[in-house]
VOKOL-425109 format. One record per atom (N, C-alpha, C): residue number from 1; residue in three letters; atom name; x, y, z. Coordinates in Angstrom, 2 decimals. Layout:
<pts>
rotor, kollum, midren, px, py, pz
NUM, ALA, CA, X, Y, Z
...
</pts>
This chain:
<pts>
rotor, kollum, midren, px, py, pz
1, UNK, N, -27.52, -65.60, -3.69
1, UNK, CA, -28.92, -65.89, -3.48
1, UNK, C, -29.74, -64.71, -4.00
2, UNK, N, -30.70, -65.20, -4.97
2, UNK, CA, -32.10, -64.30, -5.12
2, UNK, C, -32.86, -63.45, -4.10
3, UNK, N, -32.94, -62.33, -4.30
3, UNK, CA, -34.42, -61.73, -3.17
3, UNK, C, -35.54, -62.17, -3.98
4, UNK, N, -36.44, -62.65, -3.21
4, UNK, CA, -37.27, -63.43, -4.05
4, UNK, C, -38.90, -62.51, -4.47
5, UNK, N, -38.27, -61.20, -4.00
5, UNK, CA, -39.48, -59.91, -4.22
5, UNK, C, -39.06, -59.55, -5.72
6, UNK, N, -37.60, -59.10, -5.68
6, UNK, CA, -37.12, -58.65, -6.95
6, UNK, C, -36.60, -59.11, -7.66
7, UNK, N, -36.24, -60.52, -7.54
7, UNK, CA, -35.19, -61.47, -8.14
7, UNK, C, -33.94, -61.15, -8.79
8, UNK, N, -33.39, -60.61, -8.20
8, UNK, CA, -32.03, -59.98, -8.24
8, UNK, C, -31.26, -60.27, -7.22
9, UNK, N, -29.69, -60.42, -7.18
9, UNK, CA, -29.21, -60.83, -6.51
9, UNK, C, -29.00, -59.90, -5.23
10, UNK, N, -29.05, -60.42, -3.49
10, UNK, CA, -29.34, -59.68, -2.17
10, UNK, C, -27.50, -58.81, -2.64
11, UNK, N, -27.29, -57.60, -2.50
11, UNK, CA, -25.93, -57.26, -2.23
11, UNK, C, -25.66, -57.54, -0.75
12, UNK, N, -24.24, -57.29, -0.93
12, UNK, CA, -23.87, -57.98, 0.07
12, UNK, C, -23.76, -56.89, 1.59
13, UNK, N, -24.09, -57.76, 2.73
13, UNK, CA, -23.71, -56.64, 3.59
13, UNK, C, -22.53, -55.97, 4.59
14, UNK, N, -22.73, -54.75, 4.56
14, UNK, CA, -21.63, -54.19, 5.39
14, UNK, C, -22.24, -53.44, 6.32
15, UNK, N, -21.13, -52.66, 7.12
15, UNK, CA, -21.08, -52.02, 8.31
15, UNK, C, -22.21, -50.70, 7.86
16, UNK, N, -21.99, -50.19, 6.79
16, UNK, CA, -22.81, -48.64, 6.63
16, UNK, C, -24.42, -49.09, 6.22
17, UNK, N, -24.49, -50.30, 5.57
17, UNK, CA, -25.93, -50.41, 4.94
17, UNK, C, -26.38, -51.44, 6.53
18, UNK, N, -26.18, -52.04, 7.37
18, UNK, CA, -26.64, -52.47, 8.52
18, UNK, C, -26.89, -51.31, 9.49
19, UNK, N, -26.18, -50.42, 9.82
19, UNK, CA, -26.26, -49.24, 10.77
19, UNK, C, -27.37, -48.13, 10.08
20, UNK, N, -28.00, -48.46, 8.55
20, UNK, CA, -28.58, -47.46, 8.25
20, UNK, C, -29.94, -48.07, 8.34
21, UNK, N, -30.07, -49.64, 7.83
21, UNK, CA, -31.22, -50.14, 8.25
21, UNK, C, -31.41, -50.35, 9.64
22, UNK, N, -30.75, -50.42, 10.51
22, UNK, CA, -31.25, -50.63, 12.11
22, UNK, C, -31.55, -48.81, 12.86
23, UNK, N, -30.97, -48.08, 12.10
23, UNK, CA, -31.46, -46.89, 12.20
23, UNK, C, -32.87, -46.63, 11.89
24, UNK, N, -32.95, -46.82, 10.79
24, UNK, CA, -34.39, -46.63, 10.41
24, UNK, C, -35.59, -47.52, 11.11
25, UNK, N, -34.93, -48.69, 11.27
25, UNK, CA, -35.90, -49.34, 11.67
25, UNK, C, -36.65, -48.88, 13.11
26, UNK, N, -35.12, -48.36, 14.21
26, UNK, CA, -35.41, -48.11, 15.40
26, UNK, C, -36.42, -47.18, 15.60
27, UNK, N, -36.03, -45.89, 14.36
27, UNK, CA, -36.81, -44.60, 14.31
27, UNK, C, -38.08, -45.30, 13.78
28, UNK, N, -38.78, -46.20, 13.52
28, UNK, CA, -39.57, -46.70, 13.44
28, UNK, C, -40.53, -47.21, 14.45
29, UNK, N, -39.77, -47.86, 15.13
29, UNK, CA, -40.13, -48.57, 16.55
29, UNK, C, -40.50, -47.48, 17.84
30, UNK, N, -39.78, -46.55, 17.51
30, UNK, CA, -39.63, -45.17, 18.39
30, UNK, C, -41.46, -44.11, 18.12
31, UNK, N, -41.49, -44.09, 16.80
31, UNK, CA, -42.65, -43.57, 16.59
31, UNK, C, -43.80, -44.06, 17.00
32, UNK, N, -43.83, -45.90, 16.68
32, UNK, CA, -44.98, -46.60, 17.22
32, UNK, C, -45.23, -46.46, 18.60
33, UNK, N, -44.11, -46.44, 19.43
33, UNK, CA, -43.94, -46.76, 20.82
33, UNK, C, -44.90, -45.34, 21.24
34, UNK, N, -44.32, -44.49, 20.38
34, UNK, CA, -44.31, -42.92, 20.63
34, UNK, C, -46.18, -42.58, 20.69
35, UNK, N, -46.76, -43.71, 19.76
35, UNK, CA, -47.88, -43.21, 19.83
35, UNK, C, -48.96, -44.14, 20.95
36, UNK, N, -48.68, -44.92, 21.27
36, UNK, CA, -49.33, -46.23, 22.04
36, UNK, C, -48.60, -46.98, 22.46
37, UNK, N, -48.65, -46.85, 24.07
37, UNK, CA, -48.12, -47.50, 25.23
37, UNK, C, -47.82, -49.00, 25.31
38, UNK, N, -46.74, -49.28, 25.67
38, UNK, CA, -46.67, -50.93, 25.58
38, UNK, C, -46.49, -51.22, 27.41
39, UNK, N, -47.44, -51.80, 27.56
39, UNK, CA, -47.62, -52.44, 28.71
39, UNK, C, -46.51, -53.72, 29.65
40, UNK, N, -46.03, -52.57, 30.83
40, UNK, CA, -44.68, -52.95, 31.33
40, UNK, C, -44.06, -52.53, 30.69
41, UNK, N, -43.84, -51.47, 29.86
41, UNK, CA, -42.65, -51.19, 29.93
41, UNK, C, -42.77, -49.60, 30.33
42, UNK, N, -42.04, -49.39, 31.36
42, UNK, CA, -42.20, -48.03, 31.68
42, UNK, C, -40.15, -47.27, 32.01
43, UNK, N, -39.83, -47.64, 31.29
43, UNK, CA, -38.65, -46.90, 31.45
43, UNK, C, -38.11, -46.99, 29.75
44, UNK, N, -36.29, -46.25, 30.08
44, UNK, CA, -36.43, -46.53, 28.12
44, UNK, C, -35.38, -47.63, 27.72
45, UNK, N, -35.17, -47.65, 26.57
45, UNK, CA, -34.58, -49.37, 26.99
45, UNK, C, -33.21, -48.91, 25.48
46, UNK, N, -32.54, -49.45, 26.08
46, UNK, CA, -31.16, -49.90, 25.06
46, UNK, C, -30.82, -50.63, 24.11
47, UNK, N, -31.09, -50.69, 23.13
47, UNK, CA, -30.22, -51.93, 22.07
47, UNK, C, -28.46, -51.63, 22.00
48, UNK, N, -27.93, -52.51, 22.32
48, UNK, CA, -26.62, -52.81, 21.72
48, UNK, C, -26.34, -54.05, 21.01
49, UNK, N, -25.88, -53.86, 20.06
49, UNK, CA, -25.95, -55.37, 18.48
49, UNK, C, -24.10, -54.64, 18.78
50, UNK, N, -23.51, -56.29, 18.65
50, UNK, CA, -22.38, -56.30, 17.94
50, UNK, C, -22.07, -56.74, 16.20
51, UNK, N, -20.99, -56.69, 15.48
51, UNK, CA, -21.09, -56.99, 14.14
51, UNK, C, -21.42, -56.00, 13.49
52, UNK, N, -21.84, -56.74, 12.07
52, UNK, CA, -21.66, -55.45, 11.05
52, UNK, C, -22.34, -54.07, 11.46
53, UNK, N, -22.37, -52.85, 11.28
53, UNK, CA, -23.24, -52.16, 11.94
53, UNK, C, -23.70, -52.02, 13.61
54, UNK, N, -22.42, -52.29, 14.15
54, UNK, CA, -23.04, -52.70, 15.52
54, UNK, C, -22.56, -50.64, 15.57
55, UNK, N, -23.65, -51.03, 17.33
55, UNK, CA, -24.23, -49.92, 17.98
55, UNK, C, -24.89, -49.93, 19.09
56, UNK, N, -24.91, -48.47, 19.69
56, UNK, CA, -25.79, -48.57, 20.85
56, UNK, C, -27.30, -47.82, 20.30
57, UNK, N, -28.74, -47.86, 20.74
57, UNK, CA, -29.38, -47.21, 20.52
57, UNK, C, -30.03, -47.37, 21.44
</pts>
């Protein structure tokens, strides 16, 4: 299948390119959080994903 941004074919995924995008993404989520409060939530919270890239964060 096409990515339909670059039209090139999606590579395929594994364990190191899933654990690096859910990394980034988290450190993402972490900064927003970091700057403006989300309402109810007052403690810190866990992701665990099983599968490719699985993890705790």
């Amino acid at each position: 299948m096409a990515d339909p941004a670059l039209g090139r074919p999606t590579p395929a995924t594994d364990a190191d390119r899933m654990r690096a995008v859910l990394t980034w993404m988290l450190a993402v989520l972490n900064n927003q959080v970091g700057q403006a409060s989300v309402a109810g939530l007052d403690a810190r919270v866990a992701l665990t994903l099983t599968g490719p890239g699985r993890g705790t964060w």
